[in-house]
N, C-alpha and C positions, 0 to 999 in steps of 0.2 A: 312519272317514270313508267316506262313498261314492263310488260311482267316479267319478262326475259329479264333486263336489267333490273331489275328485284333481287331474282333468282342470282344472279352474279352478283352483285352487291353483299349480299348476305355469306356466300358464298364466300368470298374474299375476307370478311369477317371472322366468321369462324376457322378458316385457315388460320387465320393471326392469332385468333385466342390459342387455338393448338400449338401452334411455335412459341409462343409467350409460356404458354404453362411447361410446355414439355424442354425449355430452357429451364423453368424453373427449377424442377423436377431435375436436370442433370448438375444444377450448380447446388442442390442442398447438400449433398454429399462433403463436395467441396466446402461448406463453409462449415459443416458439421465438425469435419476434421480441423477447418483451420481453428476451430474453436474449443477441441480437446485439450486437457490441460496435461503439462507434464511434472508438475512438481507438486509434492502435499505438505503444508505446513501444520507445524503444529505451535503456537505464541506460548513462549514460556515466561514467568516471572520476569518484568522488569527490573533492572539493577542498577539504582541509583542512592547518593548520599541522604543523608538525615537531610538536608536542606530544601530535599523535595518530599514533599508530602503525599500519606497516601490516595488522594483522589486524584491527582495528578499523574503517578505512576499507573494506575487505573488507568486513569485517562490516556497515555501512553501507548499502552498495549491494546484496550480498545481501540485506537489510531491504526496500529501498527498490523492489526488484523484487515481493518477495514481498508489498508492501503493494498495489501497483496492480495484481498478479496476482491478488489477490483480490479483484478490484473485473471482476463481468460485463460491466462500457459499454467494459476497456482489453482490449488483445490485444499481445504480444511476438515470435506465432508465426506469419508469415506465408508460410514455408517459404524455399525457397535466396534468395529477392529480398534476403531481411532478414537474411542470417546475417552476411555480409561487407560490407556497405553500411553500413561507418562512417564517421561525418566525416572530409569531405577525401578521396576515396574517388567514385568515379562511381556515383553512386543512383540512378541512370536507372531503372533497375530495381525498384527499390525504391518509387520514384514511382508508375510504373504498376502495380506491384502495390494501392500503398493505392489507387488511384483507381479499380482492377476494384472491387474489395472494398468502395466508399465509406468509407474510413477515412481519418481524421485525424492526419497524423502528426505525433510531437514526439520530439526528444531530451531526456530526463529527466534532470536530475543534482541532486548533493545536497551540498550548499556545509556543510561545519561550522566555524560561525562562532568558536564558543568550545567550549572542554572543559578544564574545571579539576577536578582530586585534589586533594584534600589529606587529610591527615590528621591531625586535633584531638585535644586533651587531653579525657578521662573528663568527663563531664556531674558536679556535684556530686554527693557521694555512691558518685557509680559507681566503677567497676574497668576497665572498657573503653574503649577508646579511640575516638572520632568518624571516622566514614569519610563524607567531604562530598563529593560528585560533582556536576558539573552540567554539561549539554549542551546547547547551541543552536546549532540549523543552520536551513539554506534552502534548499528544493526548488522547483526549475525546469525550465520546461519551454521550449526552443525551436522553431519550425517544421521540418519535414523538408520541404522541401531549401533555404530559404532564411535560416535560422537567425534567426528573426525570435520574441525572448521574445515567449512566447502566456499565460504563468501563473507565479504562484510562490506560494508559502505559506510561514509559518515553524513553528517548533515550537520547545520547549524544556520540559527536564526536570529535576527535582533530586531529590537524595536525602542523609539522613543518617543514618546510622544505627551501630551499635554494632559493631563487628568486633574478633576478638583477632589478636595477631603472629602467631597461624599459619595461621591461612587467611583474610591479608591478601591477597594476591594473587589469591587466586581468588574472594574478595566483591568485587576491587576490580572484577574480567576483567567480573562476572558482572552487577554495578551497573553500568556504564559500557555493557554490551552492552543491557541493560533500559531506561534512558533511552533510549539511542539509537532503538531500536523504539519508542518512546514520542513522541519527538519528533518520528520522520520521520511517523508516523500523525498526531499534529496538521497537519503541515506537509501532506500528501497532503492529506486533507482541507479545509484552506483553499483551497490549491491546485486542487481540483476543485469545488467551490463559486463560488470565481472565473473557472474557462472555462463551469462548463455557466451561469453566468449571463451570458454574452458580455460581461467586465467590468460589468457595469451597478451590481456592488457596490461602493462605495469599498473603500481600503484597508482592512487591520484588523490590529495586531498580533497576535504569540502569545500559546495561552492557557498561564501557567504551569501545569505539574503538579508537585508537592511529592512525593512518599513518603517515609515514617519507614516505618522498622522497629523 
């Protein structure tokens, strides 16, 4: 190649890397924002019967955070304003923190309406025994700091599926903890659906999810 076309070659290069970066460089902005959140949650107590136990309810709520923590529009972290500003508790704080920031605030919690075990006799034919689980709850959201319900969603989930006596307990832990992330994820979803359309959607029930194994 001659040195002339060298000289253009390289030349034509570096033009590119300049258009590539300085695209770059004008869309960050853009994704900065599309990436700001507008809502702060805060996970209060789950509220559920004697029939669920407390690592489960645990289990619950740790779900219930990690489902709207993966959602870029909520945020949990708004530093010391937000750490001790629980219900019944002075939010003064905690107000004007969301209102620097333009955020939305709600206290989230997740009501389990029902949760039934049981365990059935072998399917004809079979040898194993039926392990039948099923979960429905309700997630809601109140205003911060006037506790005025802003949303809620449902969800619900079921499973049957085949287990033997010896590791009944840990298909039981293991199904029962799978629903529950199943159903708070439809219930979030409804849930979000119904604020970012400023109620304008009617009601809607849950959508069932089934799993066999």
């Amino acid at each position: 190649m001659k040195p002339s076309h060298v000289r253009i070659a390289l030349g034509v290069r570096c033009l590119a890397t300049v258009v590539v970066l300085a695209g770059a460089v004008a869309l960050a902005p853009v994704a900065a924002h599309a990436a700001a959140p507008k809502f702060f949650f805060q996970i209060q107590d789950v509220k559920a019967g004697p029939e669920v136990d407390a690592a489960l309810k645990a289990y619950a709520g740790e779900a219930l955070k990690a489902e709207l923590a993966s959602r870029p529009e909520w945020a949990s972290d708004v530093g010391p304003a937000g750490e001790a500003a629980r219900p019944g508790t002075d939010r003064s704080a905690l107000v004007a923190e969301l209102k620097k920031r333009s955020l939305r605030g709600f206290d989230v919690t997740a009501r389990i309406e029902s949760f039934k075990k049981e365990l059935k006799d072998p399917k004809p034919g079979g040898r194993l025994k039926q392990l039948a689980v099923d979960v429905r709850l309700t997630v809601f959201g109140t205003t911060i700091p006037d506790a005025k319900l802003a949303f809620s969603g449902e969800g619900e989930s079921g499973t049957e599926a085949d287990v033997s006596e010896k590791h009944l307990a840990a298909d039981s832990e293991s199904a029962a903890k799978d629903l529950m992330k199943d159903a708070i994820k439809q219930a979030v979803d409804q849930a979000v659906l119904k604020l970012s359309s400023s109620g304008k959607a009617g009601p809607s029930g849950p959508a069932r999810h089934h799993k066999s194994h």
